[in-house]
Residue, then its C-alpha position, 0 to 999 in steps of 0.5 A: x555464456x553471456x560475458x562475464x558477470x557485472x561488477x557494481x561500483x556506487x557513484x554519481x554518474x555523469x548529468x546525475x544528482x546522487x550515487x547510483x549502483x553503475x556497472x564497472x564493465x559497462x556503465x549500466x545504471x541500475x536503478x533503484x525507484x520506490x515500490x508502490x502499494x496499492x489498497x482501499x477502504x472498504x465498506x459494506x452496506x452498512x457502512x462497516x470497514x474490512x479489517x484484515x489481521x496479517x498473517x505474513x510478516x511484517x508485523x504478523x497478528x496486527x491489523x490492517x487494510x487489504x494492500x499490497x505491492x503492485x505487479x508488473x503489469x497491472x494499473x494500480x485498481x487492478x492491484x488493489x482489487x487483487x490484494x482485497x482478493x488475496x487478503x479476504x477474498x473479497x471481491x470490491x467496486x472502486x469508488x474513486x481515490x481517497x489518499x496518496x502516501x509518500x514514505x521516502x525513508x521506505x521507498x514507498x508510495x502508498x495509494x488508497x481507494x474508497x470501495x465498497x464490498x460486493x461479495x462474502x469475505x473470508x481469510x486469504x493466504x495473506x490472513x489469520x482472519x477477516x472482519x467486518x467492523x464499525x467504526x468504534x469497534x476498530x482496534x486502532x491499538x493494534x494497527x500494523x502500519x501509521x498508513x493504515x490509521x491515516x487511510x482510516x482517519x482520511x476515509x473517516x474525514x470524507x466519507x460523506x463526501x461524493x468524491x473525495x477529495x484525495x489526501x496527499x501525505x509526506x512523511x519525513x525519515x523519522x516517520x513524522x508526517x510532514 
């Protein structure tokens, strides 16, 4: 037996700036901090983008980028590796940060790579199905995400660059960028 359950009340603690779910029994402060997702742009040899069409909800049919939440216990390459992994089983080689999204009114923190695809593709349990696409072929229509095109838009902005100069973007609680 470990004592009896906690009771949550919502206040502002003590040296705090917002109400915060706190432990009637104990005071514990549970924290609740944005959930990062990581992802990437990637390309094959021919300068075509990995485009995957979810499978899993949210948005189930529309298109996206390989991303995905971060696991505890991994750096943010190694996440967006592994969702590309999940995703197309592909296997990708960072080239180096393209963008960092700040969505408060999801509590996320997105982050985008530039990468280049170094194996086959095909559907992950995460997709009805995998393509490889040009620019002009991309269904930006049917897109699942606004980060989605933004990370689209900002690759395409600096894709002749070296190393890009990473895109930092806020979007306000209506959705607007800010």
């Amino acid at each position: 037996m470990t004592g009896p359950e906690p009771r949550f009340d919502i206040r502002t603690p003590d040296g705090e700036d917002r109400a915060r779910r706190v432990c009637a029994r104990c005071g514990f402060i549970d924290y609740v901090n944005p959930r990062i997702v990581a992802g990437a742009v990637v390309t094959d040899d021919s300068g075509r983008i990995l485009i995957c069409r979810r499978a899993i909800a949210p948005r189930v049919g529309f298109w996206t980028l390989p991303a995905g939440y971060m696991e505890q216990g991994e750096s943010v390459e190694e996440a967006a590796r592994r969702e590309a992994r999940e995703e197309a089983c592909a296997e990708i080689a960072l080239d180096g940060l393209l963008a960092v999204y700040s969505i408060p009114r999801i509590s996320q923190v997105q982050i985008f790579f530039r990468a280049r695809l170094v194996s086959d593709i095909a559907p992950g349990p995460e997709s009805q199905e995998v393509s490889l696409l040009g620019w002009d072929a991309l269904p930006m229509d049917a897109l699942a995400f606004p980060s989605v095109r933004w990370a689209l838009e900002d690759w395409r902005a600096g894709r002749d660059q070296p190393v890009p100069v990473p895109v930092m973007r806020v979007q306000d609680e209506t959705g607007a960028p800010r």
